[in-house]
N, C-alpha and C positions, 0 to 999 in steps of 0.2 A: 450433374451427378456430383455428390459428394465426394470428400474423400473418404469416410467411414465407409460409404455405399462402394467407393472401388474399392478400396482394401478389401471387404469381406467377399464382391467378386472374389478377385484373386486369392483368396483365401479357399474359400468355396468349391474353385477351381484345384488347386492343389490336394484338398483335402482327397476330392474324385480321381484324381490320377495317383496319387498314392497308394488310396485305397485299390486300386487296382492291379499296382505292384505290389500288396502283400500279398490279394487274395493270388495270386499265379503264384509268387512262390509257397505261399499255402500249399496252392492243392501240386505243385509238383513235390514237394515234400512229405505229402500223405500218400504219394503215389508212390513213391519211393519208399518210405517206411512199409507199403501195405502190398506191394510185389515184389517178387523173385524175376529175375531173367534167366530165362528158358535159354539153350543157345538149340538152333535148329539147323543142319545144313543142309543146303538146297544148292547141289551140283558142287561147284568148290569152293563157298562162299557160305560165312555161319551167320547165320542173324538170329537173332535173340527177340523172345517175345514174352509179355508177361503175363505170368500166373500166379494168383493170390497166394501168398505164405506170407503172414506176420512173423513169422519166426525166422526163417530165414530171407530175408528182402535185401532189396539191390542195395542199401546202407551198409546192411551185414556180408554182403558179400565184396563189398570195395574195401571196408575194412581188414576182410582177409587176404584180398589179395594185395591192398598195403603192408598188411604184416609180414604177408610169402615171401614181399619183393622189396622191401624197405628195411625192414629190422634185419642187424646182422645171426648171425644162428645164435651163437651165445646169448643172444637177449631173449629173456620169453617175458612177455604182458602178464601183467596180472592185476586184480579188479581190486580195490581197497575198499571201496565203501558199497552199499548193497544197489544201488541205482546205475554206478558208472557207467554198463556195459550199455544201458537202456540211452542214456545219457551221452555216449561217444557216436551212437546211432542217429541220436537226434538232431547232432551238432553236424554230424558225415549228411545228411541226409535236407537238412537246411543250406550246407555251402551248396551243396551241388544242386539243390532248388535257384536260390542265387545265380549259381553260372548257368546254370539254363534258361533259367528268365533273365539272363543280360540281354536278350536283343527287345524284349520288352521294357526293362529297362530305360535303356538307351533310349527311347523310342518315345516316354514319357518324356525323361530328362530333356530331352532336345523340343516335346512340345513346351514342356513350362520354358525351357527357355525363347522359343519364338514368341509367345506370348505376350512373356513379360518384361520385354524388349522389343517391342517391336513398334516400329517407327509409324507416327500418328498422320 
């Protein structure tokens, strides 16, 4: 085999595990944007389940509860340009796509690295 022929393997290879890691945090980040969390309690214990509201979704509501419990009182938010809010939503709602797809993640990064290191 060449080495044109391995490179675009491993190339080939990469592109598929990638691709993999955006689409997860894609769709956790459309699930985020496109649900609310419900909070339910069942004996003493609240668990939360989700139910469609674009308008108010688990973005919009971590937002708030960062504002509740992070900004001191004297400070109040406020929107400058006509998209921000849409925009602070998207940005909340891709990190935490991210930290939830870490264990997928991880999970790529360690196959490309056995991979592409690994002993002949």
């Amino acid at each position: 085999m060449s080495d044109l022929e391995s490179i675009n393997k491993h190339l080939e290879e990469l592109r598929k595990r990638l691709l993999r890691v955006v689409l997860v945090i894609g769709i956790i980040t459309v699930v985020i944007l496109t649900f609310h969390a419900e909070p339910v309690i069942v004996g003493e214990v609240t668990l939360y389940y989700p139910s469609p509201d674009p308008q108010n979704n688990i973005a919009a509501q971590i937002t708030n509860h960062m504002r509740e419990n992070l900004v001191p009182g004297d400070v109040q938010l406020i929107q400058t340009a006509p998209g921000q809010a849409f925009f602070a939503q998207m940005y909340v709602s891709a990190l935490v796509g991210m930290v939830v797809g870490m264990p997928v993640i991880i999970k790529r990064i360690c196959r490309i690295y056995q991979t592409s290191f690994k002993t002949k």
